[in-house]
Backbone bond lengths (Angstrom), bond angles and torsions (degrees), N, CA, C in turn:
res aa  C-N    CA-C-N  psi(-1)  N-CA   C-N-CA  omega(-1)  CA-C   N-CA-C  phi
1 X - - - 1.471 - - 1.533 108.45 -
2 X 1.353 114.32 137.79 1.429 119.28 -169.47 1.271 105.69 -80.86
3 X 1.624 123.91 -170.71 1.151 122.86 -170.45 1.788 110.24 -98.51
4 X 1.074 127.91 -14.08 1.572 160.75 137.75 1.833 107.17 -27.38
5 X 1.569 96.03 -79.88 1.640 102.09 172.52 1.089 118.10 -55.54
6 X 1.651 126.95 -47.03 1.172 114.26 -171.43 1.531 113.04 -57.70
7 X 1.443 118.63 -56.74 1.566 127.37 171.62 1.313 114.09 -37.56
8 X 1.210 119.53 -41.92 1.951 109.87 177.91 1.515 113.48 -84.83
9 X 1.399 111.46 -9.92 1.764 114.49 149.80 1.336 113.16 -67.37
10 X 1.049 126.44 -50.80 1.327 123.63 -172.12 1.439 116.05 -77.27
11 X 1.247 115.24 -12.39 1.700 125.81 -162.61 1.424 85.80 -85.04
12 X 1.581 112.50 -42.92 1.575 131.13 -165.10 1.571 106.30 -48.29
13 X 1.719 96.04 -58.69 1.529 109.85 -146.66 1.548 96.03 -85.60
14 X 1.829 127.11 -14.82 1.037 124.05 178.45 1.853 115.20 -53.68
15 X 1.770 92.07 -49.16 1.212 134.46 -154.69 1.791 81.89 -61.42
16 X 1.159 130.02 -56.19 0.880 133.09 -125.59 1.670 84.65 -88.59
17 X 1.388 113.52 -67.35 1.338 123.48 161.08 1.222 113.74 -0.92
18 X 1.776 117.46 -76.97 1.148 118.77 -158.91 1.740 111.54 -80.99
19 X 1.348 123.53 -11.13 1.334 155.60 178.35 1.991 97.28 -54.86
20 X 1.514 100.48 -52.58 1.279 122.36 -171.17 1.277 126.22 -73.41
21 X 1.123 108.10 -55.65 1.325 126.64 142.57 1.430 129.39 -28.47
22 X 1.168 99.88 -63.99 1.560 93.22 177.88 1.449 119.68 -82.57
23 X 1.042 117.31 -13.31 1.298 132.00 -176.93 1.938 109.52 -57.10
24 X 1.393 85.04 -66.75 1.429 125.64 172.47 1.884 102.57 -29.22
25 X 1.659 93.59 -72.37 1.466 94.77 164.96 1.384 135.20 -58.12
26 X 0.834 117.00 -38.22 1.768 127.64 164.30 1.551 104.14 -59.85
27 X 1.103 129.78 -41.44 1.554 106.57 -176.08 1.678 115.79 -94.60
28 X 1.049 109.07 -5.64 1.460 105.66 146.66 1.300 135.38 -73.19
29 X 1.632 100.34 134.27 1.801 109.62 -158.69 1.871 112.02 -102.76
30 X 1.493 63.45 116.77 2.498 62.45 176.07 1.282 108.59 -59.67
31 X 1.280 93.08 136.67 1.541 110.71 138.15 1.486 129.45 -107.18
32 X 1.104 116.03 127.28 1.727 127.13 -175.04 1.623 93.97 -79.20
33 X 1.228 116.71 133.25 1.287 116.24 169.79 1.857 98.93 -124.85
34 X 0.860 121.76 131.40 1.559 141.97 166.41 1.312 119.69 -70.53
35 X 1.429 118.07 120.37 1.339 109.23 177.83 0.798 114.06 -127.99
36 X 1.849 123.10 170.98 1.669 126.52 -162.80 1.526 81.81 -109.80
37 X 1.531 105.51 104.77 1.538 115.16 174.13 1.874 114.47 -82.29
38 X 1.579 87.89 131.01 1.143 129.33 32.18 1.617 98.45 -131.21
39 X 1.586 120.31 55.61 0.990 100.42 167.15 1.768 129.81 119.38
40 X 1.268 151.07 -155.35 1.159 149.47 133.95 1.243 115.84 172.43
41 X 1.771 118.98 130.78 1.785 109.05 150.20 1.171 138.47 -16.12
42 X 1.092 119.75 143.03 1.288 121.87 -38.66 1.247 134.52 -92.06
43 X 1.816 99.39 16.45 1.267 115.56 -168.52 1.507 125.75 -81.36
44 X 1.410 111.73 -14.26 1.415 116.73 -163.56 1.848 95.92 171.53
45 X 1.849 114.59 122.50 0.936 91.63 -142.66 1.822 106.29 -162.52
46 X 1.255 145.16 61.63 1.565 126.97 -146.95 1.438 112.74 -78.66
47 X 1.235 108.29 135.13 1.365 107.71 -151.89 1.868 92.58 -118.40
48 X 1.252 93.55 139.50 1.740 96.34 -149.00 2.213 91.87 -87.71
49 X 0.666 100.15 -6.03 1.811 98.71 -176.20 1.638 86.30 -99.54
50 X 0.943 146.02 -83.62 1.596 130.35 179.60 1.109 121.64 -44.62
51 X 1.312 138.03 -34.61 1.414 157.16 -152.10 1.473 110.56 15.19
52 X 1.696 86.16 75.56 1.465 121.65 169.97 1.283 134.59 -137.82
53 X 0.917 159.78 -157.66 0.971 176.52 133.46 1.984 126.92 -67.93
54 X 1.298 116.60 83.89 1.463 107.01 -144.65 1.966 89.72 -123.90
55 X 1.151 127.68 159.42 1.387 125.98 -176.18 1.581 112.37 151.07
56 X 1.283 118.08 -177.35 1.379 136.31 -162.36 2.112 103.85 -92.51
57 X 1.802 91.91 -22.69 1.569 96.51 177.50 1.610 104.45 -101.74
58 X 1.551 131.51 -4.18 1.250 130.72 155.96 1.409 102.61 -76.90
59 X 1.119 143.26 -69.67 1.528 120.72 176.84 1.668 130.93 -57.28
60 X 1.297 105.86 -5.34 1.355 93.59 152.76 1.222 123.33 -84.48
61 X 1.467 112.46 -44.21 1.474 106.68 166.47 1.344 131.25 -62.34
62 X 0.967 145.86 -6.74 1.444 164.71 91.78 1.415 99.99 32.91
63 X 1.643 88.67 -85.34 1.467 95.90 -174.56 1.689 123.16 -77.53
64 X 1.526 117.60 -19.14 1.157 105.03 154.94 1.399 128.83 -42.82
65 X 1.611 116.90 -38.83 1.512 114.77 -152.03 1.741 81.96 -79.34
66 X 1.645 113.16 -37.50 1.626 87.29 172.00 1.009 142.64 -43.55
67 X 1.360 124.64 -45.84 1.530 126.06 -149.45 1.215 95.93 -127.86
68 X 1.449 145.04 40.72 1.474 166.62 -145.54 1.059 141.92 -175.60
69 X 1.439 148.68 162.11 1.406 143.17 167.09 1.120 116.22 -97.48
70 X 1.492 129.30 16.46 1.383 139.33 -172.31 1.808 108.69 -128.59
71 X 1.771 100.46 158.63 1.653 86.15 -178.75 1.840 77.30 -162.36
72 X 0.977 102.28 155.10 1.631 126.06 -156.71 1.408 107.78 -96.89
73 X 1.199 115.43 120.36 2.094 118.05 165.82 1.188 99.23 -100.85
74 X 1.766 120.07 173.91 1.411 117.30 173.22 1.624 101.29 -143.32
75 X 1.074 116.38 125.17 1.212 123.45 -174.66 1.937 99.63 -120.46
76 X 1.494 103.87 142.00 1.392 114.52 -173.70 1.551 96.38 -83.57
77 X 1.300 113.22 145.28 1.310 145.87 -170.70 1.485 124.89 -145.83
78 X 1.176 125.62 -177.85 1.776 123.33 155.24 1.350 100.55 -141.98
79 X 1.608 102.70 160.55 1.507 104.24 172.29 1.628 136.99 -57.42
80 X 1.406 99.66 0.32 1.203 114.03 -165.20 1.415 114.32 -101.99
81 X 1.658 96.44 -20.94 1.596 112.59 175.06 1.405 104.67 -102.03
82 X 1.400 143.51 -14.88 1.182 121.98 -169.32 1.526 123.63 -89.90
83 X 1.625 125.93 -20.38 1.446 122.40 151.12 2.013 97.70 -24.49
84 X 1.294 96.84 -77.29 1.549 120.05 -148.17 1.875 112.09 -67.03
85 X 1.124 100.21 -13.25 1.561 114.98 166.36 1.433 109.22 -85.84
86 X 1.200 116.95 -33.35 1.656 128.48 -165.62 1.936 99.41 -75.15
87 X 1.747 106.99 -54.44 1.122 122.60 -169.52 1.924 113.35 -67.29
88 X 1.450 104.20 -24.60 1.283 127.39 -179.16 1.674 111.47 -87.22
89 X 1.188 100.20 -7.18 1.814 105.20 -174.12 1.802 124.50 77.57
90 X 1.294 106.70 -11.72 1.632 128.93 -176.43 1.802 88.06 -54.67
91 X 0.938 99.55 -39.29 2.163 99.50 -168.30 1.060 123.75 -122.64
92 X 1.124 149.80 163.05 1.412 137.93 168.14 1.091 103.82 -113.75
93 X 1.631 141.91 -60.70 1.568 127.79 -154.40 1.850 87.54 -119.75
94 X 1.388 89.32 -156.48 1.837 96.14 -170.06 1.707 98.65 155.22
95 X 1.632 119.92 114.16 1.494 118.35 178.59 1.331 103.58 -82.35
96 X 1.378 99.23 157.32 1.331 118.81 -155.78 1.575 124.46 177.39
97 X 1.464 136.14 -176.24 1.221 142.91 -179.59 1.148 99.22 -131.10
98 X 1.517 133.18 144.72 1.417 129.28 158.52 1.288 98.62 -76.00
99 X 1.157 143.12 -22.83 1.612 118.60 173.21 1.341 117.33 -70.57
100 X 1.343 117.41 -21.10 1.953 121.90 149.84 1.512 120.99 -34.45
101 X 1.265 100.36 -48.78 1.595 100.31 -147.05 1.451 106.20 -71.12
102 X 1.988 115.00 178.20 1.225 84.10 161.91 1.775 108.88 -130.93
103 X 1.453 106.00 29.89 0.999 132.73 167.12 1.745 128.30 -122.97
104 X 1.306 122.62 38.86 1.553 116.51 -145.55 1.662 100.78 -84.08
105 X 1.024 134.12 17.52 1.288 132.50 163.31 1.305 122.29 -107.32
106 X 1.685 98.95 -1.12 2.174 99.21 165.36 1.631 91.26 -88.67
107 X 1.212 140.80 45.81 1.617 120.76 173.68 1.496 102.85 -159.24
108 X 1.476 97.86 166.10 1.504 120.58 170.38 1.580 98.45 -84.77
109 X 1.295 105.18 158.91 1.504 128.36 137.32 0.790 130.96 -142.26
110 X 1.580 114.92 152.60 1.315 120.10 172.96 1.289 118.19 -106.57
111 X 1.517 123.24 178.19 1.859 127.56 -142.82 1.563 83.00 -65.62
112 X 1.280 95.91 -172.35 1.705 108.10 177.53 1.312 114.17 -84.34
113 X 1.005 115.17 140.45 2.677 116.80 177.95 1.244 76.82 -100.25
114 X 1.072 148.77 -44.93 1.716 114.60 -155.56 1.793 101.07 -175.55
115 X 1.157 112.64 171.92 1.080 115.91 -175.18 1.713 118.49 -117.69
116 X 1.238 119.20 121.40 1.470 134.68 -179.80 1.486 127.12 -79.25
117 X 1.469 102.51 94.58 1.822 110.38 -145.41 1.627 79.96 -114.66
118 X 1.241 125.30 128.85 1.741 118.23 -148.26 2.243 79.78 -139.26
119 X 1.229 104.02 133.67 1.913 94.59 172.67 1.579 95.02 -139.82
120 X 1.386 95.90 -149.93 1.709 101.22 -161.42 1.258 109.59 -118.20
121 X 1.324 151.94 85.22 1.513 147.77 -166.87 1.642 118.87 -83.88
122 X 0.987 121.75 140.23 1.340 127.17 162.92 1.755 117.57 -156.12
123 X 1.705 100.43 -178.31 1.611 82.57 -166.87 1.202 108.24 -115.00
124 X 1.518 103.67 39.68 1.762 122.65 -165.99 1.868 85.92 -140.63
125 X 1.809 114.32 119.35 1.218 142.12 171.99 2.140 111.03 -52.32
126 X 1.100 82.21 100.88 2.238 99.96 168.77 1.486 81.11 -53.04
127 X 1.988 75.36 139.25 1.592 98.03 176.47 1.616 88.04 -96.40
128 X 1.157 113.20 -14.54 1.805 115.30 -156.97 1.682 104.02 178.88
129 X 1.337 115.52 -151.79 1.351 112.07 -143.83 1.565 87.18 -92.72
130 X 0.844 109.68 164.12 2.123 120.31 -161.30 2.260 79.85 -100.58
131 X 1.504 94.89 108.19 1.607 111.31 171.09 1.461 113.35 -116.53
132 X 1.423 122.54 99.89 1.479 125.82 -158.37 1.726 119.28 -66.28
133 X 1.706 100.28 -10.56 1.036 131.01 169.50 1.735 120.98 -46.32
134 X 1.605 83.39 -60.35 1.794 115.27 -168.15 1.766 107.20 -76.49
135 X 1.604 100.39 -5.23 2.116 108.56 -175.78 1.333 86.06 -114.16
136 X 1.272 145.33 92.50 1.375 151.72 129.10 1.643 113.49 -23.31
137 X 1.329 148.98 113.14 1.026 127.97 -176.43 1.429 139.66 80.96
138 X 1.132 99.17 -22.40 1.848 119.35 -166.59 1.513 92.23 -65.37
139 X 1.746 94.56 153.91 1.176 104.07 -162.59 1.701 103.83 -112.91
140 X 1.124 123.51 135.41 2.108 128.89 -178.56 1.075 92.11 -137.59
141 X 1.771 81.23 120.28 1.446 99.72 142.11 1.728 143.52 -86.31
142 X 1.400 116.74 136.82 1.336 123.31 -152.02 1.213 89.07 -126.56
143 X 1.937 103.94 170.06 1.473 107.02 157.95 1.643 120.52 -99.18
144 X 1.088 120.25 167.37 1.385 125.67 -172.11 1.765 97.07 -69.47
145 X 1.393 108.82 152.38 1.413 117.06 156.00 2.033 99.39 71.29
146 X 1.603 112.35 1.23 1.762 109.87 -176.36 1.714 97.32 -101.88
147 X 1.295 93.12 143.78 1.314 96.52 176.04 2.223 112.47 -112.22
148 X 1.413 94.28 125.71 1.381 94.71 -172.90 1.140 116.88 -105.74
149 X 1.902 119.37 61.56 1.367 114.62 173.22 1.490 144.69 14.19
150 X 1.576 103.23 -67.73 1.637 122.44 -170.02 1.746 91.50 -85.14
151 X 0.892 128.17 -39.12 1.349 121.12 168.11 1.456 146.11 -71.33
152 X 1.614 112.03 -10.76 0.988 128.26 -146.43 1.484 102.60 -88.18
153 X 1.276 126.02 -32.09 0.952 150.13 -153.24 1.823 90.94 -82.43
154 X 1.355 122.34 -52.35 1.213 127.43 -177.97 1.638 128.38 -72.17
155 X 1.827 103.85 -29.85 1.726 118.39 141.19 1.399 124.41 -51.45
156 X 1.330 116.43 -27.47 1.506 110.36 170.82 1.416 118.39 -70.56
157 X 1.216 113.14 -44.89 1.275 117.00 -160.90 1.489 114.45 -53.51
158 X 1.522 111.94 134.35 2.002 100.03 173.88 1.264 111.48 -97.51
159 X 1.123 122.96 26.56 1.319 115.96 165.79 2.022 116.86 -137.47
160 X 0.749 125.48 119.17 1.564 110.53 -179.62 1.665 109.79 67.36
161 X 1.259 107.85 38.64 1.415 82.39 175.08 1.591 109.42 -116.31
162 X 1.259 134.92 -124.73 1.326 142.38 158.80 1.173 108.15 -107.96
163 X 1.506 117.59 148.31 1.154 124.93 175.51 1.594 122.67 -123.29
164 X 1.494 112.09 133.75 1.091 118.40 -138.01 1.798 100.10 -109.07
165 X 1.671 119.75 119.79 0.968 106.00 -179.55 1.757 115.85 -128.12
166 X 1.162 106.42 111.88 1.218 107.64 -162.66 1.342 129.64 -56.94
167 X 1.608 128.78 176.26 1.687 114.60 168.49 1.473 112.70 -162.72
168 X 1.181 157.61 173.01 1.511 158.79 -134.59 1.553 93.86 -109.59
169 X 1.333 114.11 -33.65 1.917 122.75 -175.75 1.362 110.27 -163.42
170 X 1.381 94.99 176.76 1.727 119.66 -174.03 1.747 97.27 -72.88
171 X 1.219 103.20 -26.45 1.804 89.10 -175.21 1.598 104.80 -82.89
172 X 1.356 129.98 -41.86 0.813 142.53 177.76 2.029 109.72 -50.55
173 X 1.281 92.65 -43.55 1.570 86.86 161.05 0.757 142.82 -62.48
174 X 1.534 106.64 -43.43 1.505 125.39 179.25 1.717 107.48 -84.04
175 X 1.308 109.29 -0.06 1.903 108.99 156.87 1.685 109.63 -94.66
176 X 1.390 116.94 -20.35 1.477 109.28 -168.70 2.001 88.23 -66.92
177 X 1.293 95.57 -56.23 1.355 126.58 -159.81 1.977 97.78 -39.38
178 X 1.235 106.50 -81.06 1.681 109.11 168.71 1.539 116.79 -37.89
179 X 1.412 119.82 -21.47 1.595 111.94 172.81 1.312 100.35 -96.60
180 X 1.115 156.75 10.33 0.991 157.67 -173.60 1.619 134.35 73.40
181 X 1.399 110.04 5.00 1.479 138.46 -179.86 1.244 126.63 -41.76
182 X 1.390 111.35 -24.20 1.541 149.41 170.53 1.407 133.38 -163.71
183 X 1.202 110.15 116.56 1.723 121.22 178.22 1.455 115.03 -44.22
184 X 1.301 117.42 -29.63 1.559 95.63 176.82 1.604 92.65 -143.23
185 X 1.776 125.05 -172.10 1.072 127.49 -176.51 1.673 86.64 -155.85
186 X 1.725 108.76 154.60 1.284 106.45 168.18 1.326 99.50 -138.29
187 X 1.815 101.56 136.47 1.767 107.50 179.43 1.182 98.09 -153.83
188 X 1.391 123.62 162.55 1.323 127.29 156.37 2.009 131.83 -47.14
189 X 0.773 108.74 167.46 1.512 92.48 -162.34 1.465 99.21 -102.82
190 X 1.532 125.96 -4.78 1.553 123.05 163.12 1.460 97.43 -81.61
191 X 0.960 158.12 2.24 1.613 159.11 -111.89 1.669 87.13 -154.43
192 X 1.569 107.71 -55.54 1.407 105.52 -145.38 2.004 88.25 -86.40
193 X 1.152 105.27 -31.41 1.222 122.74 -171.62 1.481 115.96 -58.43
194 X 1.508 120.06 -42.67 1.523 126.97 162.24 1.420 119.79 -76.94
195 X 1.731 107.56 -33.16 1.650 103.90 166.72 1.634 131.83 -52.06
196 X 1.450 80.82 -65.07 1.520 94.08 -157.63 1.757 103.76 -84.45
197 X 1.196 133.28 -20.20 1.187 120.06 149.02 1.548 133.85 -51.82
198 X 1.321 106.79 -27.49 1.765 102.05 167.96 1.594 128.26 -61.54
199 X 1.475 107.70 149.96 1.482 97.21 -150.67 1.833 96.11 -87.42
200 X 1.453 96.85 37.29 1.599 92.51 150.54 1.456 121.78 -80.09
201 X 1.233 98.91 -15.00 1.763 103.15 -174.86 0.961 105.42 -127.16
202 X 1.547 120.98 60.02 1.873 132.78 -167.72 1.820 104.67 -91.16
203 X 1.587 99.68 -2.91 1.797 100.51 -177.46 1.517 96.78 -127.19
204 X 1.162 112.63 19.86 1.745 107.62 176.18 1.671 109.20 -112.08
205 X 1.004 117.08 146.45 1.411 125.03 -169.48 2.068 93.84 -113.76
206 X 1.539 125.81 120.46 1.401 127.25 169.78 1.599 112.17 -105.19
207 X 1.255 102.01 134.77 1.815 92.46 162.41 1.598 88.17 -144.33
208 X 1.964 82.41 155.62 1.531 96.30 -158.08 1.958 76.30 -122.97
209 X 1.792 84.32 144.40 1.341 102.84 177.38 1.447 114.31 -67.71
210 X 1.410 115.39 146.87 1.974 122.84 -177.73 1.110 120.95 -63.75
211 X 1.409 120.82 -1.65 1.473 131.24 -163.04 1.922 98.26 -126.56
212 X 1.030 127.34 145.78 0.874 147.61 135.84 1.825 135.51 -48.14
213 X 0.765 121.22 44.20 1.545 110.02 -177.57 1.553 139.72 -19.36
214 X 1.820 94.36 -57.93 1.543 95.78 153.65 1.169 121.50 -143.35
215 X 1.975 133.04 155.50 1.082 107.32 169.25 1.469 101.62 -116.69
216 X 1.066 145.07 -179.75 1.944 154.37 168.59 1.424 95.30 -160.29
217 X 1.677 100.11 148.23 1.393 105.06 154.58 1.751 121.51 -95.92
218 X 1.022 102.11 131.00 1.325 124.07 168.57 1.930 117.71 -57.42
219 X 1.511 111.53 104.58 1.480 99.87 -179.94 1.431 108.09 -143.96
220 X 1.311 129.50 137.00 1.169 114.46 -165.76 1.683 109.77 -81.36
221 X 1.351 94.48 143.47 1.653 128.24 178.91 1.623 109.11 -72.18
222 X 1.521 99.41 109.02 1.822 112.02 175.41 1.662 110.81 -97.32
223 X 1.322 119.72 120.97 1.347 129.16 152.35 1.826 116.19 -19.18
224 X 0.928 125.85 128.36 1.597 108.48 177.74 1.504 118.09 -76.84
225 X 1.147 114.46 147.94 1.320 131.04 -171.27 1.499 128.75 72.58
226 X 1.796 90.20 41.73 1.300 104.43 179.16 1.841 109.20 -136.27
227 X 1.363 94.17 48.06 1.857 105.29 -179.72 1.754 108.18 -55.47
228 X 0.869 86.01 -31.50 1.524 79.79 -165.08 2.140 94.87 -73.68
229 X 1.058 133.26 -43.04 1.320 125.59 173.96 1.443 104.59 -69.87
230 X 1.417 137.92 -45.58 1.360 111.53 157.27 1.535 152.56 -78.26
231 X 1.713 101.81 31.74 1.196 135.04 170.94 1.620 100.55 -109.60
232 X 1.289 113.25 -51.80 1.565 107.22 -170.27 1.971 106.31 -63.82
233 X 1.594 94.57 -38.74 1.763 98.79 167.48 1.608 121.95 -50.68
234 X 1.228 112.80 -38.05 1.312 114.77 -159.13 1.881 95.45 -83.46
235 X 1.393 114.37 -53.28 1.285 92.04 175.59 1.455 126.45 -72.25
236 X 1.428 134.24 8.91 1.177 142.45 167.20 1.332 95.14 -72.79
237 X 1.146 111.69 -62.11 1.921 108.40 177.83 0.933 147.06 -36.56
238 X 1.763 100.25 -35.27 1.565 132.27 -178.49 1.522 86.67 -71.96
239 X 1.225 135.95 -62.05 1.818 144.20 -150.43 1.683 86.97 -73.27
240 X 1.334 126.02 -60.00 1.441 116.25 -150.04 1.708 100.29 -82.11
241 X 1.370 116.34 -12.87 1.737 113.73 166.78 1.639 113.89 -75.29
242 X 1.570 103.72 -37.68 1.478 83.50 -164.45 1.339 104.45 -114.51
243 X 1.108 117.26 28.26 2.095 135.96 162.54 1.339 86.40 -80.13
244 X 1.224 138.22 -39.29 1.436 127.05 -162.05 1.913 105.74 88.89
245 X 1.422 108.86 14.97 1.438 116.50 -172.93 1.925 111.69 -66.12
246 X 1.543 75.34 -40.68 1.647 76.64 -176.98 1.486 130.66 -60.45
247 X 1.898 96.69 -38.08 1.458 106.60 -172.68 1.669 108.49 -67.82
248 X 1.217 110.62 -13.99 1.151 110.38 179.66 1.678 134.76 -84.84
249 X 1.713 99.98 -30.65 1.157 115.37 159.06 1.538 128.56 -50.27
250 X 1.426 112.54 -60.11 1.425 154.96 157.64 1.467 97.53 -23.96
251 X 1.577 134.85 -73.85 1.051 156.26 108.62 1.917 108.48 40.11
252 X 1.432 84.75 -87.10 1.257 103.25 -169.60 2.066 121.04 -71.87
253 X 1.414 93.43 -30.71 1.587 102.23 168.07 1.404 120.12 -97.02
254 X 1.230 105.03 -2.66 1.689 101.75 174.84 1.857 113.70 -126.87
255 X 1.514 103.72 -0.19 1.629 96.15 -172.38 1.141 118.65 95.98
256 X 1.553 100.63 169.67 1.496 117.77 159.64 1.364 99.91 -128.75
257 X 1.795 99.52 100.12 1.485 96.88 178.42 1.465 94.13 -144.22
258 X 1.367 123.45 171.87 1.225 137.74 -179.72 1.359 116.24 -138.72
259 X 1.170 100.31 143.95 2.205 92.89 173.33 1.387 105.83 -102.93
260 X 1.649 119.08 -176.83 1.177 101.36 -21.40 1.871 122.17 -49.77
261 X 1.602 94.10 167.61 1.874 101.03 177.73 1.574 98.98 -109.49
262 X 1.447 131.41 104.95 1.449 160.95 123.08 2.049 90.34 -3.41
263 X 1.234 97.44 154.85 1.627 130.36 150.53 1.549 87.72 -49.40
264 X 1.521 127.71 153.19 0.922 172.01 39.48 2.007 84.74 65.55
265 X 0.971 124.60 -68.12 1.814 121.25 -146.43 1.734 84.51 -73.84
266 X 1.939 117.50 -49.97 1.295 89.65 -170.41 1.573 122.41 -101.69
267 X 1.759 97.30 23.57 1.295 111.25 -179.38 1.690 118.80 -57.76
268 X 1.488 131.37 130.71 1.337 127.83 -169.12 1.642 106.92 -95.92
């Protein structure tokens, strides 16, 4: 082969290469996913040294764009907008609980990623199980725009009940909370687990109540008339649960930590 032929092979196979490539990318279909900005441990999350987007729902999508024709954007949102972005077409998915919503029969879902086991933290040691009954007055911190079912009932009340003081995030709580701003805080315990272990709170001492308050599963929320992406989701789910992918993610954005969480000096 001359020196002529060889070059229009290679011009070929370049051509072809980059032909493929792009192709490849073009027929993969976004999905807009909505987020409750800016976010939270370890599920969904912008992480200011990458300045990205890093969490337990980026590695699933991860692996969706693998083994799929779909690949994930993230556009900032709030919980308050994403029903109504979803219903409007602006979004397609958005994590969540159908016991959240306040429409959960305009949507798909898909199986459950994980489960949302939510308790009562403070930086004062449970004698016993956290009874919202037995705190007359006591003050929690929450986030704005979250709705806390098992509690809600005790925010209403005008007399003796709990009092509810809101905040922009879970970290932000868990800073009111260490200054003393509010006697207790309520979050999930993957939530509390990536927060309050960072050595932003290396002089705060957490203990998490023995009881559970609430649990829900967590599954992400599909736009309607999009079965076929919450079919391609669900068996992504099935692969990334029982690879053991998840526990590892989970793992990796929230620690191996346990409460109570100690100072930082006699932290192990």
């Amino acid at each position: 082969m001359n020196r002529i032929s060889l070059l229009i092979v290679l011009l070929c196979h370049c051509f072809w290469v980059i032909h493929s490539s792009a192709f490849a990318t073009e027929s993969k279909k976004v999905v807009r996913f909505a987020i409750n900005t800016p976010g939270s441990a370890p599920y969904l999350y912008f992480d200011t040294k990458t300045q990205d987007y890093q969490g337990v729902l980026v590695d699933f999508f991860t692996g969706l764009e693998t083994h799929s024709m779909y690949v994930a954007t993230y556009m900032d949102s709030s919980r308050a907008r994403n029903e109504q972005l979803l219903l409007d077409g602006q979004a397609d998915v958005f994590l969540s609980s159908p016991v959240w919503l306040d429409h959960p029969k305009s949507f798909l879902f898909s199986d459950p990623i994980m489960l949302h086991a939510s308790y009562i933290y403070s930086t004062r040691n449970f004698d016993g199980p956290f009874v919202p009954q037995e705190h007359p007055n006591a003050s929690v911190c929450t986030r704005y725009g979250f709705i806390y079912p098992v509690l809600q009932a005790h925010f209403d009340k005008a007399n003796d009940g709990l009092v509810r003081v809101d905040s922009s995030s879970q970290t932000t709580m868990a800073t009111m909370l260490s200054k003393n701003r509010c006697e207790f805080t309520i979050m999930s315990e993957q939530n509390a687990l990536s927060i309050m272990f960072d050595d932003t709170f290396c002089r705060s001492t957490f203990y998490q109540s023995p009881n559970i308050i609430s649990a829900v599963d967590l599954v992400i929320v599909v736009r309607p008339g999009l079965e076929e992406l919450q079919q391609t989701i669900n068996i992504e789910m099935k692969r990334f649960i029982e690879s053991g992918e998840r526990e590892k993610s989970i793992e990796r954005h929230s620690g191996r930590y346990h409460f109570p969480k100690q100072e930082c000096s006699t932290q192990k």
